[in-house]
C-alpha positions, 0 to 999 in steps of 0.5 A, spaced: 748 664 166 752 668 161 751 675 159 752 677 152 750 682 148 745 680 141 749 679 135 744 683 130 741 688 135 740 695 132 743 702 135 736 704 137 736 697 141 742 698 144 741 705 146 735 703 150 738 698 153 744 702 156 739 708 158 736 701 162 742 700 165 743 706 167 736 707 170 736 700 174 744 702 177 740 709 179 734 707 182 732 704 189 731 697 192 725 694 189 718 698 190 713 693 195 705 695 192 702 699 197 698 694 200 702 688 200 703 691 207 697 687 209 696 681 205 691 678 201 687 675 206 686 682 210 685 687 204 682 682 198 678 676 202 676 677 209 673 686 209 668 681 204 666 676 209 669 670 207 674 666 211 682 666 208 688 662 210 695 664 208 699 657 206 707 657 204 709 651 199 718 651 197 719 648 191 725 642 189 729 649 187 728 653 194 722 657 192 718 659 198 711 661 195 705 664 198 698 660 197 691 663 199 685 659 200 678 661 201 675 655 204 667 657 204 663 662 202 660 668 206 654 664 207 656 657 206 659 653 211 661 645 211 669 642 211 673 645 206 675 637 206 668 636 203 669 641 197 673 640 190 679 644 190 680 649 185 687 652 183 688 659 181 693 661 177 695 669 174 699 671 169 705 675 168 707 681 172 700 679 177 698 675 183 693 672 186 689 678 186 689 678 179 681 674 182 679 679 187 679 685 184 672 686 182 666 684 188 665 678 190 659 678 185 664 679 180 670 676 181 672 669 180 676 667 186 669 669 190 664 666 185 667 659 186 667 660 194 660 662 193 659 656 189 662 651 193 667 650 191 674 650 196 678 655 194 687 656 191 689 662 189 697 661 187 702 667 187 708 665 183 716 667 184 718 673 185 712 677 186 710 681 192 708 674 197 712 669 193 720 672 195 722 668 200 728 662 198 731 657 203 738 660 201 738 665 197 736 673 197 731 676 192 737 681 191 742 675 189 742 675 181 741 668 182 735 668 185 732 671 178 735 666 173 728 663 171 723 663 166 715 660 165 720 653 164 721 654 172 714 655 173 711 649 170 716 645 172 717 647 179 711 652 181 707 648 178 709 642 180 709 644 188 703 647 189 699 642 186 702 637 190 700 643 197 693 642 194 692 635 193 695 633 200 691 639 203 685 637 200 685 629 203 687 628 196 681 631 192 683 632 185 682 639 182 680 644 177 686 648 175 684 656 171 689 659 169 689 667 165 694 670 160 692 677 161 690 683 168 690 690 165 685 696 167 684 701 162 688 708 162 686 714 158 690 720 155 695 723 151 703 720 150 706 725 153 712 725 159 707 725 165 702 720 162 708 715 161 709 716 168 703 713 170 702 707 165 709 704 166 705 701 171 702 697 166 704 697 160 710 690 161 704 687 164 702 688 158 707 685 155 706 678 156 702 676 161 700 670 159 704 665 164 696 662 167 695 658 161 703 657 158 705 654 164 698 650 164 700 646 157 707 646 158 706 641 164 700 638 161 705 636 154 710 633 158 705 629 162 708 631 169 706 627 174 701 632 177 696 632 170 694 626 174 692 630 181 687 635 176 680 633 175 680 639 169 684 646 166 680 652 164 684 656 160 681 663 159 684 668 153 689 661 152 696 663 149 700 658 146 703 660 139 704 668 138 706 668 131 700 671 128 699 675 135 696 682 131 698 687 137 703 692 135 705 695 141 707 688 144 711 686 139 715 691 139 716 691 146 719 684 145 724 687 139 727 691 145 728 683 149 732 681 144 738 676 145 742 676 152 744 684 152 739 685 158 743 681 162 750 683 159 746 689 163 746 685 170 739 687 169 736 680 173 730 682 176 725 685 171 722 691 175 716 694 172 715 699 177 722 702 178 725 708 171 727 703 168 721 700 165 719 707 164 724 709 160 723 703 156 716 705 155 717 712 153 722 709 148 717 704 145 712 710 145 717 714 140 717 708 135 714 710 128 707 707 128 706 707 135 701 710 138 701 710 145 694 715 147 690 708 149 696 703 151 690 697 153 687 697 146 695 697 143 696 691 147 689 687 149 685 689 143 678 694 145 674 691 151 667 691 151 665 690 158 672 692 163 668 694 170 674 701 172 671 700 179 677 694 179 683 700 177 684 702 184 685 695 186 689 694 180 694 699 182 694 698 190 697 690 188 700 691 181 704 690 177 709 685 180 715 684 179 718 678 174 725 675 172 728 679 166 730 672 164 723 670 163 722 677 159 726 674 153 724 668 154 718 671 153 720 675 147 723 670 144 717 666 143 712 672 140 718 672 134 718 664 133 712 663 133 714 656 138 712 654 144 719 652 147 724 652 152 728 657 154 734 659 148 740 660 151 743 664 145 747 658 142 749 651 141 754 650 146 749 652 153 743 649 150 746 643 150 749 643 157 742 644 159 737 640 155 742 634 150 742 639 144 743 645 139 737 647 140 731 648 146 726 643 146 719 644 144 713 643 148 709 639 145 701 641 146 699 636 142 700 631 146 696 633 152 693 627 153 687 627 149 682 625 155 684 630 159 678 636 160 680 642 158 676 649 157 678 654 152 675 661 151 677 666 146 675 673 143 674 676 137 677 682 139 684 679 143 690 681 140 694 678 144 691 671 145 689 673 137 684 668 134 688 665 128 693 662 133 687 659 137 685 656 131 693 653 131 693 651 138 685 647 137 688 645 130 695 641 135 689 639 139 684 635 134 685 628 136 683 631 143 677 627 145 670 632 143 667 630 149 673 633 153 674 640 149 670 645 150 671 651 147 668 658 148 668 664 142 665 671 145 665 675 139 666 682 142 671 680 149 678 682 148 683 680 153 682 683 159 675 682 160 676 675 161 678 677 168 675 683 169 668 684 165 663 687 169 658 681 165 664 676 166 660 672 171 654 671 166 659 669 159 665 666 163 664 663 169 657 660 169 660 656 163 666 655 166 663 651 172 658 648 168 664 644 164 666 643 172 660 639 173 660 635 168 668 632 171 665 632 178 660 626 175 
């Protein structure tokens, strides 16, 4: 794709963005998070008593994907091809362990096997269990030209279709989140930012497990119909009205195409780059930096810390610097669209017109069960763009939309309340009953 830089970007921008440059020129290969040396089933799964199987999908495009299935829970048998299949898919910067992170008590993934249920745990692009292409190498700057378009359209796509043909055609629940993060405390100096460069472009915009959701979802692809349901926690479509300060000034610095005038294709969350873009963002005037999950994600009620070792030990993950600005370009407009490929010329070549095509939620066909829950703490999934997001739905049929609202959760306890399992997840299966009758 062409590389060019943006037309009105500020000096200050462009300083960052040639300190970006410099750093990823100067750094190493990509890091590997310490415990992707023994994979999900062998640190998350199996040390907890559960059965764990690793499958591989390739997608239309040559992505090779990773795939996890716990088919039974610890105490109950029977064939998984009995069992209704549940797809789990994780945000922006995470993997699958995105639903294993607390105990088995208290995680999702593990709830769901316990429950019954035959358990899909999704690893998307790029990350860590996810590299592999039939033709091209991770380090290859083509290998990184992607956004969320290509996860919904061809992520998305695949592994719904694994599932479905591995699943004796069972039709499945999908559940998607916007947002893993932990909490990290101190002041904002050098050595803090050090640490918290982990985390904060995971808090960015971690919000691909819903997005690609009511992207395929609007354009009705083939697949809608080999799911029974979506529960979508912490959803987010439109950002125009998202109140987190430090997020939005993260996606200030993404703007227009100066990344990749950069060659910066890969977008390493873990490597200096990213830590110079954080100490950077930190200095912005109001900016404060002492708690960087409250900035982003709102104030958590109820996180359980004893997740963050697992959280370092697996995250973040690396994503497309593509699917950054696609992103960032998203939180500026207000809009659920395609990728813009900066003008009229190169956005007709890719889609027939000047301009990149919308996503439609409103057409989601309107029998379609869905499952919302949203916060009144969330700054990212903030509760005014809900509002317009359940507006674009209102012809949706009433007995197939519930929405939930918990007053004090924010983002990130969603997925990682120590109170989850109560507040979240026990209304979430009880919707998936309901689709089962």
């Amino acid at each position: 794709m062409p590389r060019r830089s943006s037309s009105g970007g500020a000096v200050m921008n462009l300083a960052i963005l040639l300190c970006l440059g410099a750093a990823a020129a100067a750094r190493p290969g990509p890091s590997v998070p310490r415990a992707a040396e023994n994979g999900t089933c062998q640190s998350r799964v199996e040390p907890f008593g559960y059965k764990c199987e690793d499958h591989t999908v390739t997608t239309d495009d040559g992505y090779i994907l990773s795939l996890q299935r716990i088919p039974s829970g610890r105490s109950s048998g029977g064939s998984a091809a009995a069992k209704i299949p549940v797809l789990l898919q994780h945000g922006l910067m995470m993997d699958g362990v995105t639903w294993l992170m607390n105990s088995p008590d208290e995680s999702l993934g593990y709830i769901l096997a316990d429950n019954g249920y035959d358990v899909w745990i999704a690893n998307s692009r790029g990350t860590v269990y996810s590299r592999g292409h039939t033709s091209l190498s991770s380090t290859d700057p083509a290998y990184w030209d992607w956004s969320w378009d290509e996860l919904a359209s061809k992520d998305l796509s695949a592994v719904v279709q694994y599932v479905y043909g591995q699943a004796g055609q069972q039709r499945m629940h999908y559940v998607g989140h916007s947002l893993v993060s932990v909490q990290r405390n101190g002041s904002t100096d050098e050595a803090t930012l050090v640490g918290d460069e982990q985390m904060l472009m995971s808090w960015l915009a971690m919000m691909q497990g819903t997005l690609i959701a009511f992207a395929a979802l609007s354009e009705r692809q083939q697949q809608v119909g080999m799911l029974r349901s979506a529960g979508l926690l912490s959803p987010i479509a439109y950002l125009d009205k998202m109140s987190s300060p430090l997020a939005r000034a993260a996606a200030d610095i993404f703007l227009g195409e100066t990344l990749y005038w950069l060659g910066l294709d890969e977008f390493d969350p873990t490597g200096e780059a990213v830590h110079s873009l954080v100490t950077d963002i930190c200095k912005q005037p109001g900016i404060n930096c002492y708690d960087l999950m409250s900035l982003f994600t709102g104030d958590n009620c109820c996180l359980d810390n004893s997740s963050v070792q697992v959280f370092l030990a697996h995250e973040p993950q690396a994503s497309a610097t593509k699917n950054m600005v696609h992103l960032a370009q998203m939180i500026r407009g207000g809009t659920i669209a395609k990728y813009d490929y900066g003008n009229a010329a190169d956005n007709t070549k890719h889609y027939g017109q000047a301009t990149p095509p919308a996503y439609d939620v409103s057409a989601i066909p309107d029998d379609f069960p869905l499952f919302l829950s949203y916060g009144g703490r969330d700054s990212l999934s903030d509760v005014q763009d809900v509002r317009h997001l359940l507006q674009a739905l209102k012809s949706h049929h009433g007995d197939k939309l519930t929405v939930q609202y918990l007053d004090d959760y924010a983002h990130a306890d969603f997925v990682m309340a120590g109170n989850a399992r109560e507040r979240v997840y026990a209304p979430l299966m009880a919707f998936f009953k309901l689709q089962e009758k």
